[in-house]
C-alpha positions as CSV (number, residue, x, y, z in Angstrom):
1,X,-11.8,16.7,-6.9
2,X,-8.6,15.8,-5.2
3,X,-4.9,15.1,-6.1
4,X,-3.8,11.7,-5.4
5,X,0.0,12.0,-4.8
6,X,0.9,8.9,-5.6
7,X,2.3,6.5,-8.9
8,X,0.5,3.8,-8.2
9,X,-2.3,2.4,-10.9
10,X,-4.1,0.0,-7.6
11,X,-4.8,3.5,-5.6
12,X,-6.4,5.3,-8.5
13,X,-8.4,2.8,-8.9
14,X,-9.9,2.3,-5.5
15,X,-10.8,5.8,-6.0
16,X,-12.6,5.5,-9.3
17,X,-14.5,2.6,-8.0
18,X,-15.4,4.9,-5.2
19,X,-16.5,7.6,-7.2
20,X,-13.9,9.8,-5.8
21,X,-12.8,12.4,-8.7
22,X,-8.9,13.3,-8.4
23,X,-6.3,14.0,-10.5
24,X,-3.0,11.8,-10.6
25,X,0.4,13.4,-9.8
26,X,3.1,13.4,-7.3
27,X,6.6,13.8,-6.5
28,X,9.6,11.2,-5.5
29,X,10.2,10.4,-1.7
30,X,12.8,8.4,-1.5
31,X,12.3,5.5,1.7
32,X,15.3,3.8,1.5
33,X,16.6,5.6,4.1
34,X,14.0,5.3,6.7
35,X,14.7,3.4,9.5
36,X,11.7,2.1,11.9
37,X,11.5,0.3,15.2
38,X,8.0,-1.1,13.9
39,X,6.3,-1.8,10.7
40,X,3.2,0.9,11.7
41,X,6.4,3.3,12.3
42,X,7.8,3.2,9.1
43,X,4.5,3.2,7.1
44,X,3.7,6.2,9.4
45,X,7.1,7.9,8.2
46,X,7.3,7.5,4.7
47,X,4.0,8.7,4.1
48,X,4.7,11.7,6.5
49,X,7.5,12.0,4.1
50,X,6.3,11.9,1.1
51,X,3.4,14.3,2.7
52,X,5.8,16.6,3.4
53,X,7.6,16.4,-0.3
54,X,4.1,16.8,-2.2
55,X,2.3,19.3,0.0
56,X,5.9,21.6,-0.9
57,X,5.5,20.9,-5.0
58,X,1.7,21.2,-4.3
59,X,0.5,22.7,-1.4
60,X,-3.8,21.9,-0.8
61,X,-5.0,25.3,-2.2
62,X,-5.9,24.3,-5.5
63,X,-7.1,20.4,-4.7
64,X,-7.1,18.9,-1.4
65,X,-3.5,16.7,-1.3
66,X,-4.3,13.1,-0.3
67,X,-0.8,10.4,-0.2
68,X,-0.8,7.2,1.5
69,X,2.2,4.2,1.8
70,X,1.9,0.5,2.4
71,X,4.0,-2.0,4.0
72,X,3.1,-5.9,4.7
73,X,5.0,-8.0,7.2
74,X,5.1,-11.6,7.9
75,X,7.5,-13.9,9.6
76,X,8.4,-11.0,12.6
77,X,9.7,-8.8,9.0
78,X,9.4,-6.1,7.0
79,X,8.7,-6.8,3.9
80,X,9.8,-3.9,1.4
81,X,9.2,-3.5,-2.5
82,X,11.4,-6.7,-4.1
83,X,13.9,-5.1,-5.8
84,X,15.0,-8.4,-7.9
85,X,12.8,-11.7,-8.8
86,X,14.9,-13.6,-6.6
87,X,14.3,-10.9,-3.7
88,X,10.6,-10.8,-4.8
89,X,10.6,-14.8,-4.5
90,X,11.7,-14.7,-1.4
91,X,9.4,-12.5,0.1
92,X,6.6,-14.6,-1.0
93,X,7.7,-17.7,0.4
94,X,7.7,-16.0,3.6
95,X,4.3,-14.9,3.2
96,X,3.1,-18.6,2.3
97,X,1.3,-20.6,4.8
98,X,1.6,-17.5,7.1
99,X,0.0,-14.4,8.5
100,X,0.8,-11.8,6.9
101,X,-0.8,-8.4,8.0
102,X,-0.9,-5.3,5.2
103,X,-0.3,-1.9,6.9
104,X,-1.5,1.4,4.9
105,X,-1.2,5.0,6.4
106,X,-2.8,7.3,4.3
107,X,-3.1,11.2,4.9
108,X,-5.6,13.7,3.5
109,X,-5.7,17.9,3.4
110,X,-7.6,20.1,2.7
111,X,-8.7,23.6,4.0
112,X,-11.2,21.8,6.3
113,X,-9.5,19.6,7.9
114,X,-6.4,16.5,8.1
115,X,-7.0,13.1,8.2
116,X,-4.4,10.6,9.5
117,X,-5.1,7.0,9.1
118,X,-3.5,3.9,10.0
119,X,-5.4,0.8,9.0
120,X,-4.4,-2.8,9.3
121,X,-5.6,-6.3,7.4
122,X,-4.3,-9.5,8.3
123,X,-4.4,-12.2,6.0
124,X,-3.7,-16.2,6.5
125,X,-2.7,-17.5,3.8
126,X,-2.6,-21.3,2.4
127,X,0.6,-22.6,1.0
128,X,1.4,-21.0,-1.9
129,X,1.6,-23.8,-5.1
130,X,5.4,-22.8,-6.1
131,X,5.0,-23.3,-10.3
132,X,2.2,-21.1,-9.3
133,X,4.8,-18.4,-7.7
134,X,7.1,-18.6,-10.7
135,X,4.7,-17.8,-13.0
136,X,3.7,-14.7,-10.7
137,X,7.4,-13.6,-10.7
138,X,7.9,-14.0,-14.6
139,X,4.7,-12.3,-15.1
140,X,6.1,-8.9,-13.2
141,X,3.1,-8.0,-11.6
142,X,4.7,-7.9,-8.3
143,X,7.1,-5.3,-9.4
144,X,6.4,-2.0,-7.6
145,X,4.1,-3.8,-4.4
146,X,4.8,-4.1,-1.3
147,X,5.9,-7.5,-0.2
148,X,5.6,-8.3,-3.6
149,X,2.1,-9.1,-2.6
150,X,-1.5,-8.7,-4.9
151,X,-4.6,-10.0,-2.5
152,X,-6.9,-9.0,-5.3
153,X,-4.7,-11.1,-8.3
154,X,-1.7,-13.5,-7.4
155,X,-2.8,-14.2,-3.2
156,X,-6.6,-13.9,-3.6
157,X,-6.9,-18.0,-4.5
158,X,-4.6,-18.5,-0.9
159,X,-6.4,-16.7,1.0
160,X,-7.8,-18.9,4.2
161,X,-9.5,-16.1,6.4
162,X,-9.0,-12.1,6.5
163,X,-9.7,-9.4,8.7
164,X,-9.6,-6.3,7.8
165,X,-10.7,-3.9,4.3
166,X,-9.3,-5.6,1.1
167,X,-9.0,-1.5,0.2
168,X,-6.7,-1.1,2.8
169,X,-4.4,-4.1,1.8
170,X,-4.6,-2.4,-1.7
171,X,-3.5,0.4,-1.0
172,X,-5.9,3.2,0.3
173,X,-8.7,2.6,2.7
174,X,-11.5,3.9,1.0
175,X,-14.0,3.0,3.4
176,X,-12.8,5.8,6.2
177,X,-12.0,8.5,2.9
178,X,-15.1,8.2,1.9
179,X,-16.7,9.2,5.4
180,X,-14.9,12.7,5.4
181,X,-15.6,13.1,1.9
């Protein structure tokens, strides 16, 4: 069993598909303020930060502590959680017809030992079709995601070629977890 520090619905379940028991709790880091020469960098500092922030209102005593972050970038940006729909729009756009790699750091503790990953899946994708977009948008799902992006809902049907673990774009890269586990 481990505690999966982290809000998100896509993480827990990668790790139920995994077979990975854990319980589901964490506290707020906020990475608005974090400022980053490079997209790894600031995937690497906001989930050192909100390491940092759970492993003080949690410690790794009772379950082993395991947080992760995700950013995407395409177009030379950084392409953060959309705020608005208009923000979430254009963030898209920018990913359409591009590549657009998906960055996810993830660390895990327990008594045994620390894991720090960084893992990396690029994407091209095919123009995206833009009624298709504004249905995404009104929908909501991209509320909450990094560059407002879903490769296994809304991008999967533009996706040209990938390289990489769909897990890791999701969220959490199972596939390395699941070796130390």
């Amino acid at each position: 069993m481990i505690r999966l520090a982290s809000s998100s619905p896509t993480r827990a379940r990668l790790l139920k598909s995994a077979g990975i028991e854990f319980i589901q709790e964490s506290v707020d880091f906020d990475e608005d303020s974090i400022v980053a020469s490079s997209s790894k960098n600031f995937v690497y500092i906001a989930t050192l930060g909100k390491f940092e922030a759970n492993i003080r209102a949690f410690g790794y005593d009772d379950y082993p502590l395991l947080v992760a972050d995700t950013v995407v970038t395409a177009g030379g940006k950084i392409l953060r959680k959309a705020k608005t729909l208009e923000e979430a729009r254009e963030i898209l756009l920018t990913q359409s017809q591009s590549i657009t790699s998906i960055i996810t750091c993830m660390i895990f503790q327990s008594k045994e030992m620390k894991i720090i990953d960084i893992s990396k899946t690029d994407y091209i994708f095919d123009v995206f079709d833009l009624d298709d977009v504004e249905r995404y948008l009104h929908g909501g799902d991209w509320r909450g995601k990094a560059g407002a992006c879903m490769v296994e809902g809304f991008c999967k049907r533009y996706i040209k070629s990938v390289r990489g673990c769909e897990s890791t774009a999701m969220g959490l890269n199972v596939e390395i977890l699941k070796r130390f586990l």
